[in-house]
C-alpha positions in Angstrom: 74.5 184.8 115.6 76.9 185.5 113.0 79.5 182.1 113.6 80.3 179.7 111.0 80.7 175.8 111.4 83.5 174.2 109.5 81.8 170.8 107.8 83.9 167.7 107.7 83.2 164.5 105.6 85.5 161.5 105.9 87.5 163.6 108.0 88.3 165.9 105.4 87.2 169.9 106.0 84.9 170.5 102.8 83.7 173.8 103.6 82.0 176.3 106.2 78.6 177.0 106.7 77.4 180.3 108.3 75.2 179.0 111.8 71.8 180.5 112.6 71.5 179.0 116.0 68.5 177.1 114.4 68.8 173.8 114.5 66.9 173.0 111.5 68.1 175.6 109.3 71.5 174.8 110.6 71.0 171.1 108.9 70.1 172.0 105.9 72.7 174.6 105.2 75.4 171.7 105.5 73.0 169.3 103.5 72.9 172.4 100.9 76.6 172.5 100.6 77.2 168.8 100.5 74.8 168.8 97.4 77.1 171.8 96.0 79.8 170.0 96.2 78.7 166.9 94.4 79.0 165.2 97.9 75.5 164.6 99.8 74.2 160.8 99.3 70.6 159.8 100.9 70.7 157.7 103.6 68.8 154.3 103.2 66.4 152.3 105.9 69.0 150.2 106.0 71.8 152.5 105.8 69.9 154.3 108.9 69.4 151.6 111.0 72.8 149.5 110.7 74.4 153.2 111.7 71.8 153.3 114.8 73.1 149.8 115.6 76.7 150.4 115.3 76.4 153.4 117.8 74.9 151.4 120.5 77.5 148.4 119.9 79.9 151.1 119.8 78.8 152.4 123.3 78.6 148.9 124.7 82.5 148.4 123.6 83.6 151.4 125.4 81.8 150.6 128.7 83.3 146.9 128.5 86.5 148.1 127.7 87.4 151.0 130.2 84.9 149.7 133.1 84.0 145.9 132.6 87.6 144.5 131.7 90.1 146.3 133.7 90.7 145.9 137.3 89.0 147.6 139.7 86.2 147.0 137.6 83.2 149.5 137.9 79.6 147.5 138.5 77.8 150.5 137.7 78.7 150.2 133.9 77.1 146.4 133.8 73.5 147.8 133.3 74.2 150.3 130.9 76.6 147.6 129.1 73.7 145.2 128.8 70.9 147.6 127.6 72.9 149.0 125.3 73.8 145.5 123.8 70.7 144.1 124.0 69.8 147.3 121.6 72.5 147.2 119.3 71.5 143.3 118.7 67.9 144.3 118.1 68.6 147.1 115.5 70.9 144.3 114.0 68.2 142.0 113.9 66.0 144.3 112.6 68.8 145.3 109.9 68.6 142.1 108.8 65.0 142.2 108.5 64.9 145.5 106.2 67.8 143.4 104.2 65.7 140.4 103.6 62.3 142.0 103.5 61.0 141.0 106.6 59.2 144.2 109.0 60.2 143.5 112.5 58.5 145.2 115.3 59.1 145.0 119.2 61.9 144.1 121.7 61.9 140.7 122.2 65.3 139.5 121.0 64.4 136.0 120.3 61.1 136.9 118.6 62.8 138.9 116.0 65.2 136.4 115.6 62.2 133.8 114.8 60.5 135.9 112.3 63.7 136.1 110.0 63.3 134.1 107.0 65.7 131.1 106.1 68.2 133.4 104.2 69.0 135.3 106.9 69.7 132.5 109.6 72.0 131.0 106.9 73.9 134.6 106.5 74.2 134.3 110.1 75.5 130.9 110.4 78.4 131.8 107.9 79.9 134.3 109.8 80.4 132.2 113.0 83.7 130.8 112.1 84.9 135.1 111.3 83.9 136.8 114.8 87.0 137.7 116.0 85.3 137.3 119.6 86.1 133.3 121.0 83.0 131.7 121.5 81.8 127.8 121.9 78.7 129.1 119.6 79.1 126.9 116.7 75.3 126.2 115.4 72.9 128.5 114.8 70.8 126.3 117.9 73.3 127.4 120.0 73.0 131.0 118.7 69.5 130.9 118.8 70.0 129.5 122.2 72.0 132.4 123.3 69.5 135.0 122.0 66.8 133.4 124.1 69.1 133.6 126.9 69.1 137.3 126.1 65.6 137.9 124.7 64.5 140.3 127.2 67.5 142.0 128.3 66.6 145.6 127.2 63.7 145.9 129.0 64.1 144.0 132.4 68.0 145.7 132.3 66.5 149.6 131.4 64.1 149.3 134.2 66.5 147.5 136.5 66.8 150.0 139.2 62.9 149.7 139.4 62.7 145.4 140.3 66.2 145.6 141.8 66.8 142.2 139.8 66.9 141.0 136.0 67.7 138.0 134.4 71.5 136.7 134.4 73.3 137.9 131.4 76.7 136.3 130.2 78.8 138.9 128.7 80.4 136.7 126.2 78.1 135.4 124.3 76.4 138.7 124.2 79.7 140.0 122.4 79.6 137.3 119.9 76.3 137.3 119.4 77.1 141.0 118.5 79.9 140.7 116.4 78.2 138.3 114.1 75.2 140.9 113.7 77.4 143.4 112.7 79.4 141.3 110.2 75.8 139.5 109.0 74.8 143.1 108.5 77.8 144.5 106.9 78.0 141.9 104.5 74.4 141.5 103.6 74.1 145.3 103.1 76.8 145.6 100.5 74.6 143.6 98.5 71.2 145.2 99.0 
């Protein structure tokens, strides 16, 4: 195979890189030339896992925006709305975690949320008043609250087609609960 790739950073074309159809080697050819150019930064645990987040929030938007929102609206998007969520708001939580030194391990939404220390609860609660999202959540008991609503979500919703029923999940405070991840996250991050 004797193609090249083009490499883009920022959205800016920095180069091209000859491709060996191996994946592997493939990778770190464009690492290579990123350090050349003075341009290659490592990647944190908490750079890594806030990205991970932001894809699956970034999924969920789409699906609620093209198939949850507009009329006809397409049921078979709910499931795949929900689990995807329900993962984003884990990796969030467990963004957090990294951020404030706390190792979080498992699914359960409202567990994680328990084990983080004081600091991060506080982060939380000042961000309620900037999600852009409208929401009656106004304490961090209702938050909390909503998360336990939630807690299981990513399991009994992944496996859904398997018990042909999972708990009730309202779509709006899921969004919120989000959005104020993702701000906690992005705020808190900046300051790691």
């Amino acid at each position: 195979m004797n193609s090249t790739r083009e490499v883009y950073l920022n959205g800016k074309l920095i180069g091209a890189v000859p491709m060996s159809g191996h994946d592997k080697l493939d990778q770190e050819r464009v690492v290579q030339l990123l350090k050349d150019k003075g341009l290659y930064r490592e990647t944190t645990a908490i750079q890594a896992i806030y990205r991970q987040a932001i894809s699956f929030a970034t999924t969920s938007s789409y699906l609620y925006h093209r198939d949850l929102v507009k009329v006809p609206r397409n049921g078979l998007s709910v499931a795949p709305f929900v689990v995807n969520s329900a993962f984003a708001i884990e990796l969030y939580i467990k963004t957090l975690g990294k951020i404030f030194n706390t190792p979080l391990h498992g699914h359960d939404l409202l567990e994680l949320f328990d084990a983080l220390p004081e600091e991060a609860h506080s982060a939380l609660q000042q961000h309620f008043s900037k999600a852009r999202w409208p929401s009656e959540i106004s304490t961090l008991e209702n938050y909390r609250k909503a998360i336990e609503q939630m807690r299981n979500a990513f399991v009994e919703w992944r496996y859904v087609h398997e018990n042909q029923e999972a708990n009730e999940i309202q779509i709006p405070p899921m969004i919120f609960v989000m959005e104020v991840l993702h701000e906690t996250c992005n705020s808190c991050q900046e300051y790691s």
